[in-house]
C-alpha positions in Angstrom: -27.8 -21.7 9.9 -26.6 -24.9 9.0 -29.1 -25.7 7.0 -27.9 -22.7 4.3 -25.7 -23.4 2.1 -22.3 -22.1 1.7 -21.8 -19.6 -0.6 -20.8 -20.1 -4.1 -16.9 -19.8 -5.3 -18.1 -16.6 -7.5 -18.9 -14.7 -4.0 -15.1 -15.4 -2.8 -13.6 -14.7 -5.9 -15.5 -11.1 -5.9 -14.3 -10.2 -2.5 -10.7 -10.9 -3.5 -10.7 -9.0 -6.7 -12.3 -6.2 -4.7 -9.6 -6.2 -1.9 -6.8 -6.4 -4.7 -8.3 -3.4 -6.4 -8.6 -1.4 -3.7 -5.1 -2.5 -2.2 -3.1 -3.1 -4.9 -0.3 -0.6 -4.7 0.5 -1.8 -0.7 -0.1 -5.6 -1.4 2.6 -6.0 -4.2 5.3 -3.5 -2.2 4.3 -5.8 0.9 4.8 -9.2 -1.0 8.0 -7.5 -2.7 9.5 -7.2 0.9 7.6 -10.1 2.6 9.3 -13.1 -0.3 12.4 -11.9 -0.2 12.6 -12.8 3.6 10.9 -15.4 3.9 13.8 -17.2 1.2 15.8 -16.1 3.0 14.5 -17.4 6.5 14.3 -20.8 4.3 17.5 -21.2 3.2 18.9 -20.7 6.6 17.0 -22.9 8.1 17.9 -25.7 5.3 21.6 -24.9 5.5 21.5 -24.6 9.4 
């Protein structure tokens, strides 16, 4: 095994786009409510 190789960029890229595709409508309403907080959780901390 550790003589194979790792696989090439292209092989990662295709399992993204494929996830995306197939989970697009939850992952932007996640990241919609997920950034949001997380400035939030920022800026307190900051100004704290």
């Amino acid at each position: 095994a550790a003589s194979r190789p790792s696989p090439p960029p292209s092989f990662n890229v295709s399992v993204f786009e494929t996830k995306d595709q197939s989970q697009s409508d939850d992952d932007e309403s996640n990241h919609a409510q997920d950034k949001p907080s997380v400035c939030k959780l920022g800026n307190l901390n900051e100004s704290q």
